[in-house]
ZADO-16741 format. One line per 3 residues: number of its first residue (from 1); their letters; for each residue x, y, z of C-alpha. Coordinates in steps of 0.02 Angstrom, whole numbers, plus 32768, in hexadecimal, padded with zeros to 4 digits. Example, Ala and Ser with C-alpha at 12.3 -4.5 7.8 and 13.67 -1.06 7.14 Angstrom:
2
1) as) 8267/7F1F/8186; 82AC/7FCB/8165;
This chain:
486
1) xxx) 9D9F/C439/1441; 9E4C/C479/1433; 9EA6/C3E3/1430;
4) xxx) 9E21/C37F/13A3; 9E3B/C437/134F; 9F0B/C413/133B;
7) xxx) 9EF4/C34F/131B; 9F29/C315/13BF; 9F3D/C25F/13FD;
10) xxx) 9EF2/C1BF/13A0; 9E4E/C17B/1376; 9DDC/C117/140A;
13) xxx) 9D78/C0C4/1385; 9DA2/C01B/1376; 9D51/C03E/12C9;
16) xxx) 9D63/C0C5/1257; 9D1F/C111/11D4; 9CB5/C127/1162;
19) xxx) 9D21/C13E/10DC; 9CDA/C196/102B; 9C91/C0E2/1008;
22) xxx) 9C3A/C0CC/10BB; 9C9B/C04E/1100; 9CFC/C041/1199;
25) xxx) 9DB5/BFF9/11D6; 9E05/BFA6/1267; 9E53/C025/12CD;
28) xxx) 9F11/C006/12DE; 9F23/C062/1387; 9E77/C016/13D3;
31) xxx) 9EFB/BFCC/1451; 9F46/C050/1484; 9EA7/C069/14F4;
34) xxx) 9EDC/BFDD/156E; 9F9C/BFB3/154A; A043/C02E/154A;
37) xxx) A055/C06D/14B0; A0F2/BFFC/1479; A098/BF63/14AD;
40) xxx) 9FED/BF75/146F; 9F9A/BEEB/1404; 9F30/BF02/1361;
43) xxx) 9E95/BEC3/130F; 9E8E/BE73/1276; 9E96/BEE6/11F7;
46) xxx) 9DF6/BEE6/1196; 9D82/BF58/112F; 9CC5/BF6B/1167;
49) xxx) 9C3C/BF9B/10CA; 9B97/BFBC/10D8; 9B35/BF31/10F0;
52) xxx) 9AE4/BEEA/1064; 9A29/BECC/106E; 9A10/BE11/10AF;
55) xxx) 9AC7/BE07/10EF; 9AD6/BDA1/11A9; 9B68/BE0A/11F4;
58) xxx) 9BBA/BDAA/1281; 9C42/BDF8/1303; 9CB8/BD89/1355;
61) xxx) 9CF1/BDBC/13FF; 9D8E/BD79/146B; 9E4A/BD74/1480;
64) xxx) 9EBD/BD34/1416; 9E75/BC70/140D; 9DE6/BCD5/13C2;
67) xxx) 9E36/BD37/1365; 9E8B/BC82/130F; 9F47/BCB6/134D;
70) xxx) 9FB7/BC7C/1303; 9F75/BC98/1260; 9ED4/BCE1/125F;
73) xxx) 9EA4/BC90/11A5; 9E69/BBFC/11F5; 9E23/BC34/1293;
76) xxx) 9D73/BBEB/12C4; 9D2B/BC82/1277; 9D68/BC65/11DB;
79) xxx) 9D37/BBC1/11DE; 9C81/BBE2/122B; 9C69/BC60/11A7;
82) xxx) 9C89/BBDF/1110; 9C2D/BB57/1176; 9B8D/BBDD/115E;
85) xxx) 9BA8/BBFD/10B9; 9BA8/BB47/1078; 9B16/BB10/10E8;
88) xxx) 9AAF/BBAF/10B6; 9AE2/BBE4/0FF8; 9A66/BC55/0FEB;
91) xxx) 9A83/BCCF/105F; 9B32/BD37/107D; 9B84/BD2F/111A;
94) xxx) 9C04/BDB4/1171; 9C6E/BD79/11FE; 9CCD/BE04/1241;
97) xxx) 9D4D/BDD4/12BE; 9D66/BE5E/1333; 9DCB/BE0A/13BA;
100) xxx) 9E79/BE19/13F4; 9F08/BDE3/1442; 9F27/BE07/14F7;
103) xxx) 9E91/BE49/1518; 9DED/BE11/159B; 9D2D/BE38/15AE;
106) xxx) 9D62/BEF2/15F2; 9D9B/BF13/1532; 9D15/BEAE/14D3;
109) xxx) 9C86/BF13/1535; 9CD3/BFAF/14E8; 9CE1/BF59/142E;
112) xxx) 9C29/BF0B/1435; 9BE9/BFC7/1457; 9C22/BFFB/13AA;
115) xxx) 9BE8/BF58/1358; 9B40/BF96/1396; 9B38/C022/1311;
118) xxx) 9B86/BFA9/1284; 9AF2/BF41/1251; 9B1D/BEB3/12B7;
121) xxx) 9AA8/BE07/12AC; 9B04/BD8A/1327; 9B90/BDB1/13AD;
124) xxx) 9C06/BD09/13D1; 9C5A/BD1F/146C; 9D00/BC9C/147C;
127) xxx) 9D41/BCEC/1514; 9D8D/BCC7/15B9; 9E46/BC88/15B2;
130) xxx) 9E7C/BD56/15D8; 9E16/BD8E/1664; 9E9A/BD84/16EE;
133) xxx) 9F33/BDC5/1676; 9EE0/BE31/1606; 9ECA/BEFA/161E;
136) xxx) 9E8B/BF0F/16C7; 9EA1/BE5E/1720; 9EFB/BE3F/17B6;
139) xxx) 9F8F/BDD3/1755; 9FA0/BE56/16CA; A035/BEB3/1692;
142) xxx) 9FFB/BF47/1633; 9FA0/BFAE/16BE; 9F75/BFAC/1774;
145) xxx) 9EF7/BF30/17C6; 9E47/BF77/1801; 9DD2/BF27/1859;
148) xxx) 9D30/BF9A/1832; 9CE7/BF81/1782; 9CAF/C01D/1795;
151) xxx) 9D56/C072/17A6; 9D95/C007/1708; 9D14/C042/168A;
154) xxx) 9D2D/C0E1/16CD; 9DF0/C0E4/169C; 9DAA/C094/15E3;
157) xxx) 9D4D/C123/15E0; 9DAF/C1B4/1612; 9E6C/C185/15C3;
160) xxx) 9E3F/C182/1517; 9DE1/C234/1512; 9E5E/C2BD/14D3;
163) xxx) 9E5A/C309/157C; 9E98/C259/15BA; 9F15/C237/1533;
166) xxx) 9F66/C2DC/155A; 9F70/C2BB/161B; 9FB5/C209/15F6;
169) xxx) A034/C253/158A; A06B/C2DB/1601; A07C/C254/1694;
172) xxx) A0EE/C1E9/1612; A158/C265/15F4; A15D/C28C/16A9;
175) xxx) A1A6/C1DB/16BF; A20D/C1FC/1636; A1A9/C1A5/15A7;
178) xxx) A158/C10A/1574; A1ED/C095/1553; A1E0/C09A/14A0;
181) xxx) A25D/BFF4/1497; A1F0/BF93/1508; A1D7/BEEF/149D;
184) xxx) A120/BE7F/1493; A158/BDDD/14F8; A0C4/BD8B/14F9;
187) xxx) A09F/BD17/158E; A138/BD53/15F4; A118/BDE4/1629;
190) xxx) A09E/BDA0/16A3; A11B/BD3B/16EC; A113/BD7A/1784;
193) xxx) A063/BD9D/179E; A02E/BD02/17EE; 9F6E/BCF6/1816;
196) xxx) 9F4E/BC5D/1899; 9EA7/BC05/188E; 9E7F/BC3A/1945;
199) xxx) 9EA2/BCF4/1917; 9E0E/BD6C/1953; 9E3F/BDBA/18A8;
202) xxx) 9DE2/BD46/1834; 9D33/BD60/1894; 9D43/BDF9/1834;
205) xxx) 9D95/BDD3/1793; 9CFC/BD53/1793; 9C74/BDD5/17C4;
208) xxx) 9CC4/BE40/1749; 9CC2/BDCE/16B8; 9C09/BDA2/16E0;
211) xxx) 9BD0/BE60/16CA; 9C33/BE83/1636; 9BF3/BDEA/15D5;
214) xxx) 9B33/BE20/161B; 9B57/BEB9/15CF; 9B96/BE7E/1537;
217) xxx) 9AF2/BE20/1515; 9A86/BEAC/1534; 9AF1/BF0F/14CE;
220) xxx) 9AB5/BE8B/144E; 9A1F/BE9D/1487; 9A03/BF4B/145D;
223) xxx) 9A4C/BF2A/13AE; 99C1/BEBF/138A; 9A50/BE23/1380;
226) xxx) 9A5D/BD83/13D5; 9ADE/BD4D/1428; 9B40/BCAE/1423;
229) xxx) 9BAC/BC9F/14CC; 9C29/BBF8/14C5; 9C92/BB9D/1553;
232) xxx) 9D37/BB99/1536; 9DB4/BB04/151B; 9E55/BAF8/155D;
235) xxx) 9EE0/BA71/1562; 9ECA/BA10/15E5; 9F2F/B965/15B8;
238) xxx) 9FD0/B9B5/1561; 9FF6/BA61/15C7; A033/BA45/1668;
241) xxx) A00E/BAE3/16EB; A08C/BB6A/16D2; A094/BBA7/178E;
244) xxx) A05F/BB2A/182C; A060/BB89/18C8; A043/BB19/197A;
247) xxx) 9FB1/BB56/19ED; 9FCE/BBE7/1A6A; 9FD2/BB92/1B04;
250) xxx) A043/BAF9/1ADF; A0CC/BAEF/1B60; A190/BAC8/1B48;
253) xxx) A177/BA25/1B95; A0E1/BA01/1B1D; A13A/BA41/1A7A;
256) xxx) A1B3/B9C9/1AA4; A157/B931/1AAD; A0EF/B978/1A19;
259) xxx) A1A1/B96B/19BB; A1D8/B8DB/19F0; A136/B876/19A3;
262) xxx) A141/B8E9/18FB; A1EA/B8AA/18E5; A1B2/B7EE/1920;
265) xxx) A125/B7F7/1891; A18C/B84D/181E; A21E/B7AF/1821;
268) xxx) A177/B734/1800; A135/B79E/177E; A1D2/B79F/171B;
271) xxx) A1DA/B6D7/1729; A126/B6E8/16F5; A0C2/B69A/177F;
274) xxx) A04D/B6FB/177B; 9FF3/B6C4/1810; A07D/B6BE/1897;
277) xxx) A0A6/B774/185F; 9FE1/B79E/1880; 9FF9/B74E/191E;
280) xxx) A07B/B7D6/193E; A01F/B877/18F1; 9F90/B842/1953;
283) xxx) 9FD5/B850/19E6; A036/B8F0/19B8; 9F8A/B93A/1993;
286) xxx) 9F46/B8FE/1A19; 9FC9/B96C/1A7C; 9FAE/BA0C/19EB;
289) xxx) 9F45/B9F7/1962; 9F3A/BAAF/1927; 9FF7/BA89/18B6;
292) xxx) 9FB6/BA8F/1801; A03D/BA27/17CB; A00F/B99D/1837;
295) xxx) 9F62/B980/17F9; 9FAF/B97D/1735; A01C/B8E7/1781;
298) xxx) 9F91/B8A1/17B1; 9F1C/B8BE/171D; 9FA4/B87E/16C8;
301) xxx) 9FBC/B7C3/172B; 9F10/B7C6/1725; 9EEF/B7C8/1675;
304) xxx) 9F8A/B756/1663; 9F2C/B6D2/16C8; 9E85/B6EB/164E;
307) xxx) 9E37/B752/16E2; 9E00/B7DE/166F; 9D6B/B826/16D5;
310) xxx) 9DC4/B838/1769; 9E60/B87D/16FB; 9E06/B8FF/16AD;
313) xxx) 9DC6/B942/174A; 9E75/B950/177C; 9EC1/B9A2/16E5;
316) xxx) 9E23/BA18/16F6; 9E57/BA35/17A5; 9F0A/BA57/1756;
319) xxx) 9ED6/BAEA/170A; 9E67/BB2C/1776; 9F0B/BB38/17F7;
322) xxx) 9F80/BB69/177D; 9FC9/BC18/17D7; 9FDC/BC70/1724;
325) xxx) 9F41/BC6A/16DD; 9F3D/BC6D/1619; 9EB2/BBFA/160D;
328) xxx) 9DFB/BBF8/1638; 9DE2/BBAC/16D6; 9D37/BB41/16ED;
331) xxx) 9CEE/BBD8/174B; 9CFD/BC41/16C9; 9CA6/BBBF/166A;
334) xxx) 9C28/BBA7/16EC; 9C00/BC61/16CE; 9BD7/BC66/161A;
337) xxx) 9B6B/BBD6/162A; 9B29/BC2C/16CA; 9B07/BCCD/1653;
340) xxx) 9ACA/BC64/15BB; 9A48/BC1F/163E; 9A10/BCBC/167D;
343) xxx) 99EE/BD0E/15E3; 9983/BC94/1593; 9987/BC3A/14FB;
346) xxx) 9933/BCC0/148E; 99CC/BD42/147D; 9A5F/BCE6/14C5;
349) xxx) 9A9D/BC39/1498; 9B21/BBC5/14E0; 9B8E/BB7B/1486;
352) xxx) 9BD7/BB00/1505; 9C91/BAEC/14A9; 9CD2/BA96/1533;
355) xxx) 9C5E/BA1D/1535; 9C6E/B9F3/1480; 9D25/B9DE/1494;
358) xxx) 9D1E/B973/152D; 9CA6/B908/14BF; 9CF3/B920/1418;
361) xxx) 9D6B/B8AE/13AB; 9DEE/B916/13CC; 9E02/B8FD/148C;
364) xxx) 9E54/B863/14C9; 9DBD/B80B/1542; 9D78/B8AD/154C;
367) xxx) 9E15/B913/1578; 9E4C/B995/14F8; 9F0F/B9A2/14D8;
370) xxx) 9F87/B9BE/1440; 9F15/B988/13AF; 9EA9/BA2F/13D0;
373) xxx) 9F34/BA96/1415; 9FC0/BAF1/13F1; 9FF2/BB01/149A;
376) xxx) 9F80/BB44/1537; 9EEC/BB8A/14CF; 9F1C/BBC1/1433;
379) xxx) 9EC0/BB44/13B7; 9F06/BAD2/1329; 9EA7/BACD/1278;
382) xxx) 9E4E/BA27/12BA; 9E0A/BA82/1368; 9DE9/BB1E/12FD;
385) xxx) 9D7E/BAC7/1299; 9D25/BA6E/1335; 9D11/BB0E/1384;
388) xxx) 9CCA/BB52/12EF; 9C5F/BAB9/12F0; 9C2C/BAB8/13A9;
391) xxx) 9BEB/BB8D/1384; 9B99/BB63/12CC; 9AEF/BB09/1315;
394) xxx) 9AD2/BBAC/1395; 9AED/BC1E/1310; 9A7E/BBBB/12A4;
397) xxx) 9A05/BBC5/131A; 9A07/BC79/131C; 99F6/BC9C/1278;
400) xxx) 9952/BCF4/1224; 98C0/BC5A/11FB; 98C3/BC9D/1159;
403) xxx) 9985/BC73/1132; 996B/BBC2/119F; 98E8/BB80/112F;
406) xxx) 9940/BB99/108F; 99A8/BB0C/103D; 9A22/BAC7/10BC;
409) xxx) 9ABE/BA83/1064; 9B34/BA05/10CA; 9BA7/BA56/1149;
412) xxx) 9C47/BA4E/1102; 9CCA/B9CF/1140; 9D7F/B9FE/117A;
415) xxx) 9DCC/B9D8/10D3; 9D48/BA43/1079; 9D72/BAD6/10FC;
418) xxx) 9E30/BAC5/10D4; 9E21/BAB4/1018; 9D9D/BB59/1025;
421) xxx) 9E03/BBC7/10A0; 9EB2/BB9C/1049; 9F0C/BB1E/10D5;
424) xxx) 9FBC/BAE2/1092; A034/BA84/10E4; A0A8/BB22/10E3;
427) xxx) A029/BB6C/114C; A019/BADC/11C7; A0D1/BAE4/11D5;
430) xxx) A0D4/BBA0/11FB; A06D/BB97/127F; A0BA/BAF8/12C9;
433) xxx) A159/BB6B/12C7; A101/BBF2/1326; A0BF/BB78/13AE;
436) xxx) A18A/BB19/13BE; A1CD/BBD2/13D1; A13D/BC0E/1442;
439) xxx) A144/BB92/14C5; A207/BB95/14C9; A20A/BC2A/152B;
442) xxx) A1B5/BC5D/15CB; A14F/BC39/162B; A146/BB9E/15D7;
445) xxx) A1F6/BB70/15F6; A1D0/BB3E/16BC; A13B/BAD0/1688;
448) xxx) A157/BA22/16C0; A1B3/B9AD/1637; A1E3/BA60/15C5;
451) xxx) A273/BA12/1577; A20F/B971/1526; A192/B9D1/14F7;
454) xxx) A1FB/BA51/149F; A26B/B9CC/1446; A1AE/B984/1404;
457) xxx) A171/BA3B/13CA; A222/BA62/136D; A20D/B99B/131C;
460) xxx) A15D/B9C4/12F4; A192/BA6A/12B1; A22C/BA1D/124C;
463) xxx) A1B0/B992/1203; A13F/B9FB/11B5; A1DD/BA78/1174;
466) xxx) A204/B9E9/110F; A16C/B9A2/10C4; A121/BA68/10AE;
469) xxx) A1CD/BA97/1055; A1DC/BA0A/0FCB; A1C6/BA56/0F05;
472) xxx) A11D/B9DE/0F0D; A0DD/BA2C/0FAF; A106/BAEE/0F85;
475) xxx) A091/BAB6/0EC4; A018/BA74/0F21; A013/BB0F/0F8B;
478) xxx) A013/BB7F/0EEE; 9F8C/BB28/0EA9; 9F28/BB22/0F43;
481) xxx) 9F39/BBDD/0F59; 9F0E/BBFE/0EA2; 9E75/BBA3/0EB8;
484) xxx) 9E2A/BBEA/0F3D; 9E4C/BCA8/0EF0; 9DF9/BC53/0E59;
């Protein structure tokens, strides 16, 4: 009582409010919940009225692919909510996009709580990619690992009370403060928190994930919404594994021999025959087949040869190794379809996104790479749209009979979405320059083939620079801006 009687320590809420006019706002400091203060990430800011009679209010949940990083604007959300709009004029539609970047399931239980009490008709959950290296994984940065969900949501709990901002404040300053210059660095500060796919950690990041996305949807539940849970799509074809680490047990004599046929298939990969350097990877893997970036080789001479099934299970295989886990591996995958299942079809829909990728035109024989991504799993404007896509049936689905059988219009095509949400080519080259300076640093720097890849993101970048920058381009932009404020 004392300390809310002098103003102590921030607001929990991630929203806040109501203001004189009833409406709520993004909480700047939600983060600082689950991330040192000097490194904590925000929501979008946004402004949340009372909802108008008839209004379909739909919350977004995830990290920052959700969230549509780099630029929000033309994140799937944005895109889903004019997609409703043109195919049901009648009726207004609110997406509200309350994810962020950085953060996993442990966060988004906490955020779909308060959406509860904020009139919400449809959850979309786009999670997965964060659930090792977000707050509370094993490969995370920003706090210590636990194995007990019950201990985690117990620490949610307790540190942002008043009582448990003052104690965390009074052990900082013990330690002689929160480093105040400590600098965001994305990626790379997970560096070295390596999580092998053999690691009895990940039974429990996996058990973990399961309970908190069966909570969210009975959180739903008891806010009378339905809830539309997706799969999530990575790069599999374009994003080599950032970390390979060989199995346990493999002896000196083994490694060496392992080596020796890597290099071997290497030499015939370079010359591009393909099939002699299989020959070679083969038989490395036969030897250890647990090195991440030994399946990509061979997803990749695979699909060089026009041997895309087999390919794709080896680029999927890829990932799933891949020691630093930014992306969502096909268990987690397996468990929101595994979740989607067990709920039933009434309250909970699945919106299979990796499926629709796989099968989509923007996957190369059914292998998503660079057209949809920016780099590991942050989407371009095409896969943003597909995503968008891929969620817009479920939610359509979900939506009350009486707004269903009203006058459908056409769903809007891709042009249509960019000429309604404002694209330009000055924004395609702004976030081409975010992905070239991105993926120059860490971790991505010890992927396999960095340096081509890098030279090709910069050229990409420098491309659009030029094109975006012309007097005719920066009209064109004016005028498309003016028209959509119009």
């Amino acid at each position: 009582a004392g300390l809310r009687w002098s103003g102590y320590g921030y607001p929990r809420a991630f929203f806040l409010g109501p203001d004189t006019s009833g409406a709520y706002r993004s909480n700047d400091q939600f983060g600082w919940r689950f991330f040192p203060r000097p490194l904590a990430r925000r929501p979008q800011p946004f402004l949340l009225p009372d909802k108008a009679p008839g209004t379909i209010r739909i919350f977004v949940f995830g990290g920052s692919a959700a969230m549509g990083i780099p630029d929000p604007a033309f994140g799937f959300g944005r895109i889903l909510e004019v997609m409703l709009r043109e195919r049901y004029p009648g009726t207004r539609f609110e997406v509200i996009n309350t994810a962020m970047t950085a953060i996993n399931s442990h966060v988004a239980l906490e955020i779909a709580r308060e959406c509860e009490s904020h009139g919400a008709d449809l959850f979309v959950v786009y999670m997965g990619n964060n659930e090792v290296t977000g707050p509370y994984g094993p490969g995370t940065a920003f706090q210590q690992w636990s194995r007990r969900l019950a201990m985690v949501r117990a620490s949610i709990w307790v540190k942002p009370t008043l009582v448990g901002q003052l104690l965390h404040d009074i052990m900082e300053a013990c330690r002689g403060g929160e480093d105040a210059g400590t600098a965001w660095r994305g990626m790379e500060m997970c560096l070295r928190n390596r999580v092998a796919a053999d690691s009895p950690e990940l039974a429990q990041v996996y058990e973990n994930f399961r309970q908190n996305l069966i909570d969210i949807c009975g959180t739903a539940r008891r806010a009378g919404a339905t809830v539309v849970l997706s799969t999530v799509a990575v790069n599999l074809r374009d994003f080599p594994p950032l970390a390979s680490v060989h199995r346990s047990d493999l002896s000196p004599a083994e490694l060496g021999r392992w080596e020796t046929l890597c290099r071997a298939g290497e030499a015939w990969e370079s010359g591009r025959d393909f099939r002699k350097a299989m020959e070679q990877y083969e038989a490395a893997a036969a030897i250890d087949d647990r090195f991440a970036e030994l399946q990509f080789r061979l997803g990749r001479c695979l699909a060089a040869t026009g041997r895309f099934s087999e390919a794709r299970a080896r680029f999927v295989s890829a990932c799933d190794l891949d020691a630093l886990r930014f992306r969502a591996d096909s268990r987690i995958n397996g468990i929101i379809r595994e979740v989607a299942a067990g709920r039933g079809t009434d309250d909970v829909q699945l919106a299979d996104a990796e499926q629709a990728f796989a099968n989509g035109d923007l996957a190369a024989a059914g292998i998503p790479g660079g057209e949809a991504f920016l780099d590991h799993v942050h989407l371009t404007f095409d896969g943003n749209y597909w995503l968008a896509r891929a969620v817009l049936d479920r939610v359509a689905e979900a939506l009350p009979g009486a707004v269903r059988s009203r006058r459908v219009g056409d769903i809007p095509s891709r042009a249509k979405c960019t000429k309604l949400l404002a694209l330009t080519r000055w924004d395609e080259f702004q976030m081409a320059a975010w992905a070239a300076r991105s993926t120059s640093r860490a971790p991505f720097t010890g992927q396999l083939d960095h340096a081509a890849r890098k030279d090709a993101a910069y050229a990409r970048m420098e491309d659009l620079g030029r094109v975006a920058s012309t007097p005719e381009a920066l009209q064109e932009a004016i005028r498309t801006y003016e028209a959509a404020l119009a």
